[in-house]
GUDRENTI-142748 format. One record per residue: residue in one letter; x, z negated, y negated of N, C-alpha, C, CB in turn. Coordinates in Angstrom, 3 decimals. Each point is the difference from the previous one (the first is absolute). Glycine has a CB too. Layout:
BEGIN
 gumi      n_x      n_z      n_y     ca_x     ca_z     ca_y      c_x      c_z      c_y     cb_x     cb_z     cb_y
    a        X        Z        Y        X        Z        Y        X        Z        Y        X        Z        Y
...
***
This chain:
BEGIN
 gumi      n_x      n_z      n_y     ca_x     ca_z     ca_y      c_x      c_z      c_y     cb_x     cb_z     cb_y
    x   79.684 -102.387 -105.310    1.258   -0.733   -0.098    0.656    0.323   -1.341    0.296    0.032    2.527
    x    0.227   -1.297   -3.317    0.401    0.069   -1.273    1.804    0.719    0.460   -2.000   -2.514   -1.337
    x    2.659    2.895    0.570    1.063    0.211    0.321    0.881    0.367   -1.508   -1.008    0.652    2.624
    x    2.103   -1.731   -2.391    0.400   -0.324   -1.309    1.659    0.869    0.242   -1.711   -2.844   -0.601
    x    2.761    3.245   -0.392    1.369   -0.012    0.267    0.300   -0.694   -1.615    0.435    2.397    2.089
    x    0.749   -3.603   -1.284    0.604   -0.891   -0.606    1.696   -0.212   -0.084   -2.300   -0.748    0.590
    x    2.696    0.745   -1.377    1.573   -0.311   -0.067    0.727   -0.906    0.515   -0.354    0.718   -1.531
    x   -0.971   -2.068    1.720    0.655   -0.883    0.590   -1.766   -1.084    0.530    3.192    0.360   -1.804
    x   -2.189   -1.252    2.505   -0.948   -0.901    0.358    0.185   -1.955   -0.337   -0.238    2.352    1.898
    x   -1.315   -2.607   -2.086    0.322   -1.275   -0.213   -0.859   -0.800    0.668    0.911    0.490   -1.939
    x   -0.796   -1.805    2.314   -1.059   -0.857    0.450   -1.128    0.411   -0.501    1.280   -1.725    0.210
    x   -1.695    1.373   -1.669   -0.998   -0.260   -0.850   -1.361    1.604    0.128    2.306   -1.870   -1.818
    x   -1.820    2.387    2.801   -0.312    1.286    0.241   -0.963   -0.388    1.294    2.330    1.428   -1.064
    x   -2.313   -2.552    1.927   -1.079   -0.670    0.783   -1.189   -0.746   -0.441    1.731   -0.051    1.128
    x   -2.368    0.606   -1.020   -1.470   -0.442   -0.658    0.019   -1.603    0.766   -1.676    2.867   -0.176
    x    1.571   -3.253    1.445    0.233   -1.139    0.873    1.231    0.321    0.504   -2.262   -0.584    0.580
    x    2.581   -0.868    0.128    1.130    0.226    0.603   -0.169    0.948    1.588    0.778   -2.439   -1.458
    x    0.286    2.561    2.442   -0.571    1.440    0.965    1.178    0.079    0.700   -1.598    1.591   -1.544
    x    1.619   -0.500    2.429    1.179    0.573    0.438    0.231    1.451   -0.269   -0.145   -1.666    1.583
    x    1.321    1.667   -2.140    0.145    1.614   -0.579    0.877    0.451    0.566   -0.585   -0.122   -1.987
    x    0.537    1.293    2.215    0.707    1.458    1.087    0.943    0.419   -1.172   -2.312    1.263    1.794
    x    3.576   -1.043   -1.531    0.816    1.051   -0.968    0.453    0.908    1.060    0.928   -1.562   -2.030
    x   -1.268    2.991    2.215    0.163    0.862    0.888    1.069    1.154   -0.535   -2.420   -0.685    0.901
    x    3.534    1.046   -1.180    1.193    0.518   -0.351   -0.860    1.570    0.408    2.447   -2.232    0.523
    x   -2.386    3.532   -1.455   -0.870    1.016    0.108    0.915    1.007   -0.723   -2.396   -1.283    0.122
    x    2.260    2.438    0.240    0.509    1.291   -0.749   -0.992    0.134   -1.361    0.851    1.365    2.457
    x    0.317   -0.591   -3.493   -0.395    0.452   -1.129   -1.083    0.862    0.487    2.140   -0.247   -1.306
    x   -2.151    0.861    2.096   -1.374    1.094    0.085   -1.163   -0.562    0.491    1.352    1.821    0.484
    x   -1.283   -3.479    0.114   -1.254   -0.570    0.306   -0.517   -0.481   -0.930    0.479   -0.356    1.787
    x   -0.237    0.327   -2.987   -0.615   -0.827   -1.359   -1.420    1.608   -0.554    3.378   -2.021   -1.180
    x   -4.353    0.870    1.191   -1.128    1.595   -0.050   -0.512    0.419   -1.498   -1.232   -0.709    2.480
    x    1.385    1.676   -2.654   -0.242    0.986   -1.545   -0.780   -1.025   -0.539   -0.169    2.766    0.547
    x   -0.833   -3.565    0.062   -1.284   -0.349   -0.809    0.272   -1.692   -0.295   -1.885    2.058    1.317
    x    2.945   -2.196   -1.227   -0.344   -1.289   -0.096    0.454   -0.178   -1.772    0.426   -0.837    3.051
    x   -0.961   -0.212   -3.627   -0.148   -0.737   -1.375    1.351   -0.849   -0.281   -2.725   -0.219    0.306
    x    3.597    0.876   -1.571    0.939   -0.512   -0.456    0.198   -1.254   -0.003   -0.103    1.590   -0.881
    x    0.606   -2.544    1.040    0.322   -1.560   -0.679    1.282    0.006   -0.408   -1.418   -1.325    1.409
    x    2.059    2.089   -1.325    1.617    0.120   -0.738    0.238   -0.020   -1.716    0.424    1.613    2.190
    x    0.347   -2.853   -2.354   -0.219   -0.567   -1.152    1.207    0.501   -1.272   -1.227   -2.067    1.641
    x    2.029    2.491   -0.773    1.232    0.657   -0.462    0.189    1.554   -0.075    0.797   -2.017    0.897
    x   -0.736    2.522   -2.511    0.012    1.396   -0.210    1.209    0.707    0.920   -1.022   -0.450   -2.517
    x    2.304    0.189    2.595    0.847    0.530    0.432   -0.442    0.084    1.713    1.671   -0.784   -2.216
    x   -1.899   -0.678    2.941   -0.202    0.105    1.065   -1.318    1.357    0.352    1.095   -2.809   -0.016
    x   -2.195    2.660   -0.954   -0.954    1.222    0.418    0.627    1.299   -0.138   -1.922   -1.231   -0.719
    x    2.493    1.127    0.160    0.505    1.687   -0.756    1.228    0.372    1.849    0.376   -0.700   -4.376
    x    0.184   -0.124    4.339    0.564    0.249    1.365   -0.920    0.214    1.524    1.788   -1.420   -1.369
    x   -2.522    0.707    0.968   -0.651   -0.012    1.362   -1.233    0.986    0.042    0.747   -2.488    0.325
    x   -0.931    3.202   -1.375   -0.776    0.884   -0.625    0.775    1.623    0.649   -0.710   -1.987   -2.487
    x    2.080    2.203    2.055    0.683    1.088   -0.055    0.106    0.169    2.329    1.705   -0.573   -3.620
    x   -1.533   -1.107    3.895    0.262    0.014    1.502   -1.216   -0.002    0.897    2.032   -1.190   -0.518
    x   -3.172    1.000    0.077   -1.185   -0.057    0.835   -0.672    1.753   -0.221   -0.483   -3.212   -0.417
    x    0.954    3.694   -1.189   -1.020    1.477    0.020   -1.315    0.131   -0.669    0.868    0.224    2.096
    x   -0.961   -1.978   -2.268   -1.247    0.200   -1.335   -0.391   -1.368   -0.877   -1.271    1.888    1.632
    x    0.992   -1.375   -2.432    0.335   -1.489   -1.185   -1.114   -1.388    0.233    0.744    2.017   -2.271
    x    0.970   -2.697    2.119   -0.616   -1.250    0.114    0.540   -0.640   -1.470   -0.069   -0.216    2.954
    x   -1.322    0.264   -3.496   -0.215   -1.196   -1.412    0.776   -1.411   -0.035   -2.454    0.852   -0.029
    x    3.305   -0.681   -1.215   -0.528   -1.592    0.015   -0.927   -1.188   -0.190    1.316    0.859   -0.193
    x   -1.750   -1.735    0.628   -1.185   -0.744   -0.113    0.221   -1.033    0.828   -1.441    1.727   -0.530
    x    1.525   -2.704   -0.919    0.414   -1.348    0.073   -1.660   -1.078    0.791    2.218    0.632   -2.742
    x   -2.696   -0.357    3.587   -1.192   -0.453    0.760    0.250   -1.710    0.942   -0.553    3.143    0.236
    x   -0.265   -3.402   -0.077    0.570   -1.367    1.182   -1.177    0.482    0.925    1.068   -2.637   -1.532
    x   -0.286    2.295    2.749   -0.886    0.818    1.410    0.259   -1.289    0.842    0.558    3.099    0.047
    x   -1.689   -3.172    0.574   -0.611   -0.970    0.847   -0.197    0.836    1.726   -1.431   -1.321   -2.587
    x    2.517    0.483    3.410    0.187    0.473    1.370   -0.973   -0.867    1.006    2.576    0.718   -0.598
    x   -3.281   -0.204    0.981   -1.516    0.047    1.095   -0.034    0.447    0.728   -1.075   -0.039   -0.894
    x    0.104    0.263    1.919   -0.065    0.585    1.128   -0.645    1.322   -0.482   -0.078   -2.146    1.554
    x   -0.349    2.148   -2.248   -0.691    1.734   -0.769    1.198    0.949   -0.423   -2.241   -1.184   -1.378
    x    3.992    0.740    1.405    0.492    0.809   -1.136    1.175   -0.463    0.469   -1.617    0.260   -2.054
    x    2.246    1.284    1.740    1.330    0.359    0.859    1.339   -0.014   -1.351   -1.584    1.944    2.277
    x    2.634   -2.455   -1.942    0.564   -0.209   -1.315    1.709    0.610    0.693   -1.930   -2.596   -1.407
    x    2.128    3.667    0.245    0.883    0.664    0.667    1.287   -0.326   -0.553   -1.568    1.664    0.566
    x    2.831   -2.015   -0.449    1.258   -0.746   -1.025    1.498    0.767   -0.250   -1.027   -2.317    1.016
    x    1.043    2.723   -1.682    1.001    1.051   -0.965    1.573   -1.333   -0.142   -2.693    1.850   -2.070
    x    3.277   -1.751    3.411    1.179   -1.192   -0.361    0.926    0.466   -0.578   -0.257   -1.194    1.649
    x    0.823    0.879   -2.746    1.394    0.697   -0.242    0.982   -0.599    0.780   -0.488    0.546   -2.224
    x    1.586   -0.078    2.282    1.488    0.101    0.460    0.824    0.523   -1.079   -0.628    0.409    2.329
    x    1.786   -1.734   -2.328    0.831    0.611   -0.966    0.025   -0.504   -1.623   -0.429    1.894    1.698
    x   -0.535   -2.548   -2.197    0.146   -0.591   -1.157   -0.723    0.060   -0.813    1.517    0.129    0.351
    x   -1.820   -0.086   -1.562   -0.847    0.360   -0.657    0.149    1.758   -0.716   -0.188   -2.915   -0.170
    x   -0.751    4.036    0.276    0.394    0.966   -0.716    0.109   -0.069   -1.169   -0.631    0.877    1.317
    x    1.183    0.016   -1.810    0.645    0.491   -1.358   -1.344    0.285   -1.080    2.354    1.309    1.385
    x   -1.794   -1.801   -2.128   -1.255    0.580   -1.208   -0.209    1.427    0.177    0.674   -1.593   -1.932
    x   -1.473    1.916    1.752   -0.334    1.505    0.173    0.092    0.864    1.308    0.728   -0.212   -2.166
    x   -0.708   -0.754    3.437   -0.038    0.728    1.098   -0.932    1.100    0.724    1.018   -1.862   -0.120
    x   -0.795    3.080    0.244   -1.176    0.667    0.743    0.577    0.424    1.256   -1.254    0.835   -2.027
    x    2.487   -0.943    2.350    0.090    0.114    1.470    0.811   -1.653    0.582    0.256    3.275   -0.203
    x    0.123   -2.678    1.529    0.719   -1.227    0.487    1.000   -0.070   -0.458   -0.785   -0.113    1.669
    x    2.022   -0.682   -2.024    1.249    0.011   -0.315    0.770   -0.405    1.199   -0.543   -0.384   -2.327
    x    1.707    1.259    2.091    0.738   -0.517    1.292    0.333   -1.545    0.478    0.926    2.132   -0.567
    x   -0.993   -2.222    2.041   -0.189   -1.246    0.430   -1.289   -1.256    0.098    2.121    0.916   -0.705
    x   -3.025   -0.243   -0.067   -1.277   -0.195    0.212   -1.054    0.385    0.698    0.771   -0.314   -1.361
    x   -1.669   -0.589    1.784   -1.025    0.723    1.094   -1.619   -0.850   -0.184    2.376    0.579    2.094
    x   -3.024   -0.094   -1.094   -1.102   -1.120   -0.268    0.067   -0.080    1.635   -1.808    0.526   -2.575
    x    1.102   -1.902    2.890   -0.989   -0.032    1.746   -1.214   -0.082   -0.583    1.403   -1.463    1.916
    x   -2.256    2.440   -1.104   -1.540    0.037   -0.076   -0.730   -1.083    1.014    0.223    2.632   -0.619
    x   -1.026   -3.555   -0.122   -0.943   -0.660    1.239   -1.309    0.280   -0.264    1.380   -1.896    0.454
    x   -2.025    1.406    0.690   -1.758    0.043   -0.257   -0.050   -1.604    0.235   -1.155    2.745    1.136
    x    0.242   -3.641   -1.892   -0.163   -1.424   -0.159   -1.711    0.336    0.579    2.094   -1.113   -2.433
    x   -2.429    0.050    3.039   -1.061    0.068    0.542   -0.271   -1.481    0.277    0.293    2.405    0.808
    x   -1.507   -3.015   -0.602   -0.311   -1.493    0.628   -0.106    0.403    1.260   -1.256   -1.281   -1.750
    x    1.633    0.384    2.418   -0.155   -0.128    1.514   -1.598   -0.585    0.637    2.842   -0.523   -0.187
***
């Protein structure tokens, strides 16, 4: 199983069209091994300092299948600040796992 973490999600991320699961998940269910797609330095550098181990940036396009688990880094709160490495107050993320049905 491929397993991606992403900042966000888009259609164009369905290889065919499908039915997709967005399952609302704790920060501690997102797994060490999965492969960056986070395209935004500030957003990695945050989510880097909150997960415990670095996540790169790497601007990639990932294709959601039945092989590959795609994990989604939502922000809350706005866009961060240039140079963010933690959360700023009033900001948050929701964690999902994206999956085809």
């Amino acid at each position: 199983m491929k397993k991606f973490l992403t900042n966000a999600f888009s259609i164009q991320m369905l290889k065919r069209g499908g039915m997709v699961n967005f399952e609302e998940i704790a920060l501690e269910d997102i797994p060490a091994d999965v492969v960056s797609a986070v395209g935004h330095a500030d957003t990695a550098a945050v989510l880097s300092d909150m997960l415990g181990f670095e996540v790169p940036v790497n601007r990639i396009s990932v294709t959601l299948d039945n092989e590959t688990e795609l994990y989604v880094a939502q922000l809350v709160g706005g866009r961060l600040p240039e140079g963010a490495t933690t959360l700023p107050e009033g900001f948050s993320f929701k964690f999902y796992r994206v999956t085809i049905v």
